[in-house]
C-alpha positions in Angstrom: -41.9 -12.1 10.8 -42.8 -9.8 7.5 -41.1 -7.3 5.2 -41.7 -4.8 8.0 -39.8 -6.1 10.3 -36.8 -7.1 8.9 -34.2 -4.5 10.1 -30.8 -3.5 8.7 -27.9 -6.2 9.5 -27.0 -5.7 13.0 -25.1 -8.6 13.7 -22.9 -7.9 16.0 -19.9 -8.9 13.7 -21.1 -6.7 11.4 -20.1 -3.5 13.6 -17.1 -5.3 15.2 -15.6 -5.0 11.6 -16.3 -1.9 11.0 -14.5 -1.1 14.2 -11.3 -3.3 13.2 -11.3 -1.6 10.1 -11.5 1.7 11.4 -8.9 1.3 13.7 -6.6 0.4 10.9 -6.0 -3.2 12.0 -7.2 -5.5 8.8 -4.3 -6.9 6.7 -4.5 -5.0 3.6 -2.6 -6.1 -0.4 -0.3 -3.8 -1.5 -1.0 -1.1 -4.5 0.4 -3.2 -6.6 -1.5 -6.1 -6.4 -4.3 -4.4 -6.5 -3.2 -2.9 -9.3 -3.0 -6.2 -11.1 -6.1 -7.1 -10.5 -7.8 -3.8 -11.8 -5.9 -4.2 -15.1 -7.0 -7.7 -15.3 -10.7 -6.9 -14.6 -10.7 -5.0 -18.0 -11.9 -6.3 -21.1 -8.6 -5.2 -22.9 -6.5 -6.5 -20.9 -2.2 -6.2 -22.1 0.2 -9.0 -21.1 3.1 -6.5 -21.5 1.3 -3.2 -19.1 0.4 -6.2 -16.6 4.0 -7.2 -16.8 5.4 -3.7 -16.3 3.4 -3.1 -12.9 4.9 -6.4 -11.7 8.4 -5.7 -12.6 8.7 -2.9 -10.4 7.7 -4.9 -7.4 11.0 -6.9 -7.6 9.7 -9.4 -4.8 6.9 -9.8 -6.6 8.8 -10.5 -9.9 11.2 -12.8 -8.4 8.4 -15.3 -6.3 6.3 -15.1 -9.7 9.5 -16.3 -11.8 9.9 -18.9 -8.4 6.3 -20.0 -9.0 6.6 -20.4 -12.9 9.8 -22.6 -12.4 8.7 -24.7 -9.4 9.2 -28.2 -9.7 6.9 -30.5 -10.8 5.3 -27.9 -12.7 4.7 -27.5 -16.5 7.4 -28.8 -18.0 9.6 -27.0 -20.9 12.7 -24.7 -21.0 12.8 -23.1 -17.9 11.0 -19.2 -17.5 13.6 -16.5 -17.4 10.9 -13.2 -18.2 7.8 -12.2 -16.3 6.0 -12.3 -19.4 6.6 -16.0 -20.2 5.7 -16.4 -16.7 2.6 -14.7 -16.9 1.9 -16.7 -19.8 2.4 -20.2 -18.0 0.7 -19.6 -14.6 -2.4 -17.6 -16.0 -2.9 -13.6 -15.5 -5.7 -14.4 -13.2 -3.4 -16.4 -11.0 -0.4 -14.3 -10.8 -2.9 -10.8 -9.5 -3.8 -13.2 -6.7 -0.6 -14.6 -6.1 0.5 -10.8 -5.4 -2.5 -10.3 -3.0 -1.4 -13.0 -1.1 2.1 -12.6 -0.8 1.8 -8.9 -0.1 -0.8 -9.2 2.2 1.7 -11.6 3.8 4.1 -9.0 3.5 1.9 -6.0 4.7 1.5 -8.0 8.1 5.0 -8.8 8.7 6.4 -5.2 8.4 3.1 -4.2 10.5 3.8 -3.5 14.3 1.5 -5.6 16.5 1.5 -5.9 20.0 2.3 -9.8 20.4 5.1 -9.7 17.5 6.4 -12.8 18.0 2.9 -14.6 17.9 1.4 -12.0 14.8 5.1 -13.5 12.7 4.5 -16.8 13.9 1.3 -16.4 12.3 2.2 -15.2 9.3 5.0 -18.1 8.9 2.0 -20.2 9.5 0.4 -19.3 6.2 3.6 -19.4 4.5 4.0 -23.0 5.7 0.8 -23.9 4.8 1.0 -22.8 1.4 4.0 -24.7 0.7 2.6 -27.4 1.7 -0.5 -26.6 -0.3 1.6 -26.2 -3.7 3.3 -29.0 -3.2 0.2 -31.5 -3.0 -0.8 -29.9 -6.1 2.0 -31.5 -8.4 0.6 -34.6 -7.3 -0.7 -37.0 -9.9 -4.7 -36.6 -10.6 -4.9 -33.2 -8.5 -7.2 -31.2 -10.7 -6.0 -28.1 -9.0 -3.8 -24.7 -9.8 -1.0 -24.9 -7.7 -0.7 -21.0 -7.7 -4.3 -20.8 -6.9 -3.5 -23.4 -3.6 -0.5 -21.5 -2.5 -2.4 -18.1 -2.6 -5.7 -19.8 -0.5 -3.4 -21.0 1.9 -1.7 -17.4 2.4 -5.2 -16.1 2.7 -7.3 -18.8 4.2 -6.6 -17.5 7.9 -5.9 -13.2 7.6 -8.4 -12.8 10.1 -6.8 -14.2 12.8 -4.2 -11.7 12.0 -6.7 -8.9 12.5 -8.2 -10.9 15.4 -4.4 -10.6 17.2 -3.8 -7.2 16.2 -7.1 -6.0 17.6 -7.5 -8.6 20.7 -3.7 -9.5 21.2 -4.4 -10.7 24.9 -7.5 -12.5 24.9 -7.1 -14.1 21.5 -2.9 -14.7 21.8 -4.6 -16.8 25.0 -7.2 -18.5 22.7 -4.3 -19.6 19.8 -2.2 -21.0 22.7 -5.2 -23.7 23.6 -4.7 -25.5 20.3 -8.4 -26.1 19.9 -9.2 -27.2 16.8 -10.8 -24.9 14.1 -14.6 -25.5 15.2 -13.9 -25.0 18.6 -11.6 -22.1 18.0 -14.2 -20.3 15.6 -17.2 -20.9 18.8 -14.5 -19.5 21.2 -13.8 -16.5 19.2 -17.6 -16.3 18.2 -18.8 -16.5 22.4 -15.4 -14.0 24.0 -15.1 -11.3 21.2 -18.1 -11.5 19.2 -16.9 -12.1 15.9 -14.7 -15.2 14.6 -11.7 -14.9 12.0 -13.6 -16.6 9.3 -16.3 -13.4 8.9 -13.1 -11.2 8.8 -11.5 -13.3 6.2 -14.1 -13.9 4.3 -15.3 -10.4 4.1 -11.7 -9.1 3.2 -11.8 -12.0 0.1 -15.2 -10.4 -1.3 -14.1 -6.6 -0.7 -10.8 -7.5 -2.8 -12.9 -9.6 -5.6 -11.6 -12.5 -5.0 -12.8 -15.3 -7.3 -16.1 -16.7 -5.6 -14.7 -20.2 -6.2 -11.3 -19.7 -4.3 -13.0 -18.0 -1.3 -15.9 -21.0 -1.2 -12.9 -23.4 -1.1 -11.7 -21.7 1.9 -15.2 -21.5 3.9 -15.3 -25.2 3.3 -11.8 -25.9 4.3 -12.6 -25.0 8.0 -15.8 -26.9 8.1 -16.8 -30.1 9.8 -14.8 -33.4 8.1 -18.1 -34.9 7.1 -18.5 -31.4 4.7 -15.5 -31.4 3.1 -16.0 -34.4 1.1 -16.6 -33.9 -2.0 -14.9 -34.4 -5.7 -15.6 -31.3 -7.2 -13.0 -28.5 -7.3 -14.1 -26.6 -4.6 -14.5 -29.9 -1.9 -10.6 -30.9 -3.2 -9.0 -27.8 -2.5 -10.1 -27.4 1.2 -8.7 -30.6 2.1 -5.7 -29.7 0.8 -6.4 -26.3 2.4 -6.9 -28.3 5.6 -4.5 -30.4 5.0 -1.8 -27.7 4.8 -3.2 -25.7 7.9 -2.6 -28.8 10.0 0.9 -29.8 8.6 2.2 -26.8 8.9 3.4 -26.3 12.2 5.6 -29.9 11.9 7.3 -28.5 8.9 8.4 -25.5 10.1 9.5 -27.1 13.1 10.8 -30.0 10.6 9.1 -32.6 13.1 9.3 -35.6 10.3 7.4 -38.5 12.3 4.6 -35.9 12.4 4.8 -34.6 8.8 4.7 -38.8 7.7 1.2 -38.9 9.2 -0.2 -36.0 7.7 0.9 -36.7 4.6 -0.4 -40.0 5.0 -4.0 -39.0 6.0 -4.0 -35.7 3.6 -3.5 -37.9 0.5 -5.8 -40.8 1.8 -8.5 -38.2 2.2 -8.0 -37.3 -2.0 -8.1 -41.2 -2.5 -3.9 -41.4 -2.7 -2.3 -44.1 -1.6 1.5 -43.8 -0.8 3.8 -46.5 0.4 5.9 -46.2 3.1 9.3 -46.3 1.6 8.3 -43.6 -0.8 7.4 -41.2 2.5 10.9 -40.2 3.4 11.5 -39.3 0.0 8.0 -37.1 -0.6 9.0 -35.5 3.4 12.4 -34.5 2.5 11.1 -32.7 -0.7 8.6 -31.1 1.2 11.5 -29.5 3.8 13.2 -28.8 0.0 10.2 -26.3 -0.7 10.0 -25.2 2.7 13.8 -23.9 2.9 13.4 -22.1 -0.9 10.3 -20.0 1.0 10.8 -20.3 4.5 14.5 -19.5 4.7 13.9 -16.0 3.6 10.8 -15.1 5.9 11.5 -12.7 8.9 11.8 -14.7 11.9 12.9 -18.3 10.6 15.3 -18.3 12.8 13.0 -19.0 15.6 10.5 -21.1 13.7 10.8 -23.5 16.4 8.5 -21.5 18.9 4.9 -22.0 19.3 2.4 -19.0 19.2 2.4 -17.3 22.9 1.6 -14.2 24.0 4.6 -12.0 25.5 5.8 -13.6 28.7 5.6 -9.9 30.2 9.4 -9.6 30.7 11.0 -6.4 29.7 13.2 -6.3 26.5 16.4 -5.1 26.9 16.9 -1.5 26.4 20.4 -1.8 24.2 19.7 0.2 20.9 21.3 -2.0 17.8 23.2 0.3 15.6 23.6 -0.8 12.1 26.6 -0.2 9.8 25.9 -0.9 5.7 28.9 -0.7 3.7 31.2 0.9 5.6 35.1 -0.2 5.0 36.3 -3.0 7.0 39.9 -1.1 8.6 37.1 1.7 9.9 34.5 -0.4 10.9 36.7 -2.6 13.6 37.4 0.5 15.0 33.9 2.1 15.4 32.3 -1.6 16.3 34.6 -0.8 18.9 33.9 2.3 20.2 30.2 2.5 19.8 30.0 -1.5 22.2 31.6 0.7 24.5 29.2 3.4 24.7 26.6 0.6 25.4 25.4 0.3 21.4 24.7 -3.6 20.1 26.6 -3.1 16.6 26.0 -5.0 13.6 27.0 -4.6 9.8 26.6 -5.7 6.5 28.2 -4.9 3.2 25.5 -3.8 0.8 21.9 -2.4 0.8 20.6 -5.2 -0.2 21.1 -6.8 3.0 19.8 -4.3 5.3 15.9 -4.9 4.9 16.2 -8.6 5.9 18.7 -7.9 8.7 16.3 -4.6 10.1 13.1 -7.4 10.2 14.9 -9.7 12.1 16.8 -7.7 14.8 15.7 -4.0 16.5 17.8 -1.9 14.5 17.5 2.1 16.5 20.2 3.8 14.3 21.0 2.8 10.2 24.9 4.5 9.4 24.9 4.7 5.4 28.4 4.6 3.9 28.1 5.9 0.8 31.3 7.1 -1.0 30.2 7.3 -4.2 27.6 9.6 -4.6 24.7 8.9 -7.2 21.5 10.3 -7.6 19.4 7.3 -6.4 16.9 5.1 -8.5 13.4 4.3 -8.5 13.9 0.8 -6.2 16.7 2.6 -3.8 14.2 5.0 -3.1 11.5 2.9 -2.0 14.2 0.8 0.1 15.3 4.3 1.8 11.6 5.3 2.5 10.6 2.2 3.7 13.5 2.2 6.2 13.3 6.2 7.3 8.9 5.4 7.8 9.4 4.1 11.0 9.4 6.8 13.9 11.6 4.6 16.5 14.6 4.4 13.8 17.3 7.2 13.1 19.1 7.4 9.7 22.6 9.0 9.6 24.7 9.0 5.4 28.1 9.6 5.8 29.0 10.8 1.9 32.6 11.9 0.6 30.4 15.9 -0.6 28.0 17.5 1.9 27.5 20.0 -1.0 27.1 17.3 -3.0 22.8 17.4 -5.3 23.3 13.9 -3.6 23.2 15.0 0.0 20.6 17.2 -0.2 18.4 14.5 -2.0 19.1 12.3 0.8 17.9 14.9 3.4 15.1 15.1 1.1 13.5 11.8 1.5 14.2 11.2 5.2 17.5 11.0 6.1 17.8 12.5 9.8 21.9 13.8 9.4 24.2 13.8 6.9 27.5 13.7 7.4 31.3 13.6 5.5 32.6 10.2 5.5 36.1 11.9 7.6 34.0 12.5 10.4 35.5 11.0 13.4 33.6 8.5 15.6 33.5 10.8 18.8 32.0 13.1 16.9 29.5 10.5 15.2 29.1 9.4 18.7 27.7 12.5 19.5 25.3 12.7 16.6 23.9 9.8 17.7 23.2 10.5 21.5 21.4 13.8 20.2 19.1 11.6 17.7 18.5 9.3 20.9 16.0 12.1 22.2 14.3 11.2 18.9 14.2 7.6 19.4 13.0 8.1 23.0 10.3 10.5 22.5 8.9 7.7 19.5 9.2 4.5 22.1 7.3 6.5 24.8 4.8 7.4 21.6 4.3 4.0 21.2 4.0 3.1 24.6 1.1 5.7 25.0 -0.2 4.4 22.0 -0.4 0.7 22.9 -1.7 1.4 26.2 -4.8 3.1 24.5 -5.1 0.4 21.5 -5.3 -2.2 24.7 -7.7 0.2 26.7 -9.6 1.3 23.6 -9.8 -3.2 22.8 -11.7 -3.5 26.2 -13.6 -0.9 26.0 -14.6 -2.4 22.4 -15.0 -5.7 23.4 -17.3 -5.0 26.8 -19.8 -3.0 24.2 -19.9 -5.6 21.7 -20.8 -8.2 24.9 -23.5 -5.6 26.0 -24.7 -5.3 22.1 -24.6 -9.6 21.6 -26.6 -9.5 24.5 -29.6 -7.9 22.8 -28.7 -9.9 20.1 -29.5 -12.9 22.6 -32.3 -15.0 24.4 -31.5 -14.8 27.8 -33.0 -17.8 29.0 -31.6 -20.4 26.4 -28.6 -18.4 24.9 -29.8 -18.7 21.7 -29.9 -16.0 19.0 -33.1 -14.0 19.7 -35.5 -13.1 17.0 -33.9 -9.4 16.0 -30.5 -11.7 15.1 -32.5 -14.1 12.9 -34.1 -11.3 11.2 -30.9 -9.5 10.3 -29.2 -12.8 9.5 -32.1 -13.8 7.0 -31.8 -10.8 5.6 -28.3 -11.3 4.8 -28.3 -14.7 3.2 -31.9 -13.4 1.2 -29.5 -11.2 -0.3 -27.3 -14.3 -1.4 -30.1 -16.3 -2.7 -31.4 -13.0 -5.1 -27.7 -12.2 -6.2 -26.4 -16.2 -6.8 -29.2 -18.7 -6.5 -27.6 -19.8 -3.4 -30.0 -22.2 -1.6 -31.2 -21.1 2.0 -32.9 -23.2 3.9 -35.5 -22.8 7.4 -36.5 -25.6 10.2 -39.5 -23.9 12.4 -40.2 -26.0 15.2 -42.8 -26.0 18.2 -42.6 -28.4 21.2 -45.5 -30.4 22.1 -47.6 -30.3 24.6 -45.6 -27.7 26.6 -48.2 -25.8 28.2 -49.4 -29.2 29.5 -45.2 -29.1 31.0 -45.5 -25.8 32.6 -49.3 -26.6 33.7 -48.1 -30.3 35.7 -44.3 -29.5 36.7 -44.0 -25.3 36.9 -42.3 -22.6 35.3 -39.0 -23.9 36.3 -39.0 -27.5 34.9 -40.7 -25.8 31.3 -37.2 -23.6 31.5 -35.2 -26.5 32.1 -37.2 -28.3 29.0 -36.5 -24.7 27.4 -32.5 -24.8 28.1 -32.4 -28.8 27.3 -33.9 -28.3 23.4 -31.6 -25.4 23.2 -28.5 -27.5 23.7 -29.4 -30.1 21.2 -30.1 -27.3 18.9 -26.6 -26.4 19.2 -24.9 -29.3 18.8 -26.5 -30.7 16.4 -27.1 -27.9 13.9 -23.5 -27.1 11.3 -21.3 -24.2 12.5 -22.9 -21.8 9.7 -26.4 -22.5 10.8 -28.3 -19.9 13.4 -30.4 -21.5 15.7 -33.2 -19.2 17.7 -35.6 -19.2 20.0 -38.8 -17.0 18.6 -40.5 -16.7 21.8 -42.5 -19.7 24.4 -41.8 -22.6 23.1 -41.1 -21.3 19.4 -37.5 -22.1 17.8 -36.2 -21.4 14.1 -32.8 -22.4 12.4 -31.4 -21.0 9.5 -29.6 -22.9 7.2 -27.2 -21.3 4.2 -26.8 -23.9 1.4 -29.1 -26.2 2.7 -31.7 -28.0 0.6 -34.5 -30.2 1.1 -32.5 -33.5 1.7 -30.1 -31.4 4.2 -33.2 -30.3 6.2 -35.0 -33.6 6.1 -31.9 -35.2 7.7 -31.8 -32.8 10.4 -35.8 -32.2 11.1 -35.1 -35.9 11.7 -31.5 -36.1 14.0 -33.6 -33.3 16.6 -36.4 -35.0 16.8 -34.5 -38.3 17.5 -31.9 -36.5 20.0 -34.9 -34.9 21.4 -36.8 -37.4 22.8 -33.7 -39.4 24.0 -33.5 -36.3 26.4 -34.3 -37.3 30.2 -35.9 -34.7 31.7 -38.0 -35.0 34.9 -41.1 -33.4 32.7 -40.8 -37.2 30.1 -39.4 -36.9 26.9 -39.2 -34.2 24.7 -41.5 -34.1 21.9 -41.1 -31.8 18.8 -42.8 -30.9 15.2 -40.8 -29.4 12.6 -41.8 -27.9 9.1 -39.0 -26.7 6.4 -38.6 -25.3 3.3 -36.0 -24.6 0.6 -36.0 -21.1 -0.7 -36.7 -20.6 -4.4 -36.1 -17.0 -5.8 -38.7 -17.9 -8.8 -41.5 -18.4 -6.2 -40.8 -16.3 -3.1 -39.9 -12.7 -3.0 -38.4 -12.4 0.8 -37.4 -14.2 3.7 -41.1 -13.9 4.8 -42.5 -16.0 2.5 -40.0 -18.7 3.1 -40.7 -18.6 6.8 -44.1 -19.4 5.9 -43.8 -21.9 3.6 -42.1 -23.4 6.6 -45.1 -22.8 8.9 -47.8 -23.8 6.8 -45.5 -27.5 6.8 -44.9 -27.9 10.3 -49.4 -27.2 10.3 -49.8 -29.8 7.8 -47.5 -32.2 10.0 -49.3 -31.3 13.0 -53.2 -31.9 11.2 -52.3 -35.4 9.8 -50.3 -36.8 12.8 -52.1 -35.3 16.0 -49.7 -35.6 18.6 -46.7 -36.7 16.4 -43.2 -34.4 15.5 
């Protein structure tokens, strides 16, 4: 393998998402938060123009003010300004913080396919990230709490993408409750491309600090390589910690959220005593009902993550009254049940975004008897509500004649009306806009047929591409993946001094196997090495087979002590192998890259050969 041949990076994940992301299916943060994070990037950076953008998010202003006030935190007079709270939680902190909530935010008001399993997801994260915060007020965690809850919103977006772009095969693969190695090889072997490439690729696009996104890589790693006392080790156990727990608190399972508490804080060398647990759980579920309480969907928080059960939803279109006096609503509640309408009402706008999320609202009616030319936030809430094509918005004001109505019509309202208008006439209005509704369902019928189609279609050419990525015979990557993954972690090791690491390895004698037992035992000897390549090398490694009796594994962040140990673990699993050909015998060179001394994956490669020839010249017949 030389300069020459090293092609672009084909990976087959590679063009997988850049489909995802074409088709408009990767969780995206909000213009604000990016936003913050441009302004913070600069070298002059201003508290008070940082400060600004945020207040006029007000979710975002209200969680930061949450954040800066949540218990166990710094103590003093408690934060009643964005400012002060930018000031005690860090600038840095607070721009991601806003990614993570409003990516959180981007794929709850997103439609998906499986909704109840893409909200179930998101409450996930939420979950976790209490639960992630709250191990950070812990005595002796060296850790940002702000910087915990945000990994935890973010450690697991692309499974988000992953059910938005694959909702049947990969709702199926959630509902197995494998654990994350075997979920990430599952995802890997049916669709090409696991959630951890998706998320960490989003992290890196958005500029997310490198030590918060290595954190997360580790946090889904095997146990034995998540210990570690240094910041990064610390925070994915908590990370993994959270991800666990999380499903028992937001069912509020206690005997379950006792033992991982218990283990979590063993595993950062905390003891706790057993009749300070009830205490520690019911603080937890304190957290958890501050957050979790105003998240779409909490009332069924209970469910697990399943795919639709395939049974229609019923057709009844909810119709929703805001504000509209109490002697005239008991009499349209009335008359619109009875032309088959589910009606429900609240008393202000504030209530309507919360109440739209959690029920299928068809038709909004807008009592609005005082006319005002509306602000900066009621036009965003209006906007958001009139963006969605299956919804109808009717204003009944006291002026159609009125700067007010017009504005209204302006923005999106579909009909305005006088507030005398009489509900048989209203009722009419609405059974003409129900033309509109319909045409927008059979839309997004249409459409959902062709995302599903156009996912199939997607998936069966990324099988047919992973298969030229593939050796047939062994199912290991072939040498056009290695050359392409190389490539890609040679870039790493040039840009941060990030250690990569090669095994080559030859078995002995196996032309003597092929010569005494046939072809067919030498690709049964051929298929047995493979295997203990694959269960033996980490989940990041790449193991291939070159060609004959040729094999090479890849290995990000390893060093010489890493390889040794595993140069040593195949040769030992290898000749325990019982084979009707005898043991297996192996040699194995290595090397460590060094960006002082070698100028491309080529010369690390043979730095790696010109080991496994020394090996094989001093210990004739020996691995």
């Amino acid at each position: 393998m030389n300069d020459e041949s090293v092609v672009p990076d084909t990976l087959a994940e590679d063009s997988l998402l850049l489909q995802i992301r074409a088709l408009g299916h990767l969780p995206s943060p909000s213009s604000t938060a990016l936003r913050l994070y441009a302004l913070i990037q600069s070298e002059d950076v201003d508290l008070h123009k940082v400060a600004e953008v945020i207040k006029r998010d007000v979710a975002l202003t209200v969680r930061l003010i949450r954040m800066a006030n949540r218990p166990g935190g710094t103590p003093g007079r408690p934060v009643a300004s964005v400012e002060e709270g930018l000031m005690r939680i860090g600038l840095k902190t607070v721009a991601g913080l806003a990614v993570g909530l409003s990516v959180i935010d981007d794929a709850v008001a997103s439609s998906a396919p499986d909704a109840s399993a893409y909200l179930a997801l998101c409450r996930h994260s939420l979950a976790a990230a209490v639960l992630a915060e709250w191990m950070c007020d812990r005595p002796e965690i060296p850790v940002s709490a702000a910087d915990l809850f945000t990994c935890a919103l973010l450690a697991r977006i692309g499974q988000l993408a992953l059910l938005r772009f694959y909702p049947e095969p990969y709702s199926v693969l959630l509902r197995l409750n494998q654990s994350t190695h075997e979920l990430l090889d599952a995802e890997r072997e049916q669709l090409g491309i696991d959630h951890q490439a998706i998320t960490l690729a989003l992290l890196q696009e958005w500029g997310f600090p490198d030590p918060l996104t290595e954190a997360i890589r580790i946090s889904e790693a095997e146990p034995e390589l998540r210990v570690g006392n240094d910041r990064s080790h610390v925070m994915a156990q908590i990370l993994n910690f959270a991800w666990e727990a999380a499903p028992a608190l937001i069912s509020r399972h206690t005997e379950k959220i006792n033992g991982h508490l218990e283990h979590g804080l063993a595993l950062l060398g905390q003891s706790v005593l057993a009749e300070d647990l009830p205490e520690m759980v019911e603080d937890i579920f304190r957290h958890w009902q501050e957050w979790g309480s105003h998240t779409p969907g909490h009332d069924s928080s209970n469910k697990d993550i399943a795919p639709n059960s395939g049974e229609a939803e019923s057709v009844t279109t909810r119709l929703l009254l805001v504000g509209v006096p109490l002697a005239i609503r008991q009499s349209w509640e009335s008359t619109f049940a009875g032309r088959g309408y589910g009606v429900l009402n609240v008393d202000s706008w504030g209530a309507v975004t919360t109440q739209m999320t959690n029920e299928s609202v068809g038709f909004l009616i807008i009592w609005q008897d005082e006319p005002h030319i509306l602000g900066e936030q009621e036009k965003r809430l209006f906007e958001s509500w009139t963006g969605e094509e299956q919804r109808a918005i009717v204003v009944l004001v006291p002026e159609l004649n009125a700067p007010f109505a017009q504005e209204l019509l302006e923005i999106g309202a579909d009909i305005v009306l006088p507030c005398t208008v009489s509900a048989p006439l209203l009722g009419a209005q609405l059974a003409r806009l129900e033309g509109k509704l319909v045409v927008a369902r059979n839309l997004e019928a249409e459409r959902s047929t062709h995302r599903k189609l156009l996912s199939e279609l997607v998936l069966t050419t990324r099988k047919l591409h992973l298969q030229t990525l593939t050796d047939p015979l062994t199912g290991l990557a072939n040498r056009r993946m290695a050359e392409a993954f190389l490539k890609r972690h040679w870039f790493q090791v040039e840009r941060r001094n990030l250690p990569l690491g090669v095994l080559i390895i030859d078995l002995d004698d196996f032309k003597r196997i092929n010569d005494k037992f046939g072809h067919d035992a030498g690709d049964a000897a051929l298929r047995a090495f493979a295997t203990v390549l694959k269960e033996n090398v980490r989940q990041e490694d790449l193991a291939v087979r070159l060609g004959g009796d040729e094999f090479l594994v890849v290995c990000p962040l390893a060093q010489v002590s890493n390889l040794e140990y595993l140069r040593k673990r195949l040769i030992e699993v290898a000749r325990q192998l019982t084979l009707e050909t005898g043991p297996l015998s192996c040699s194995i060179g290595f090397a460590e890259s060094d960006r002082n001394t070698m100028k491309s994956p080529s010369e690390l490669l043979k730095q790696a050969d010109e080991h496994l020839m020394r090996l094989k010249r001093n210990r004739p017949g020996k691995g």
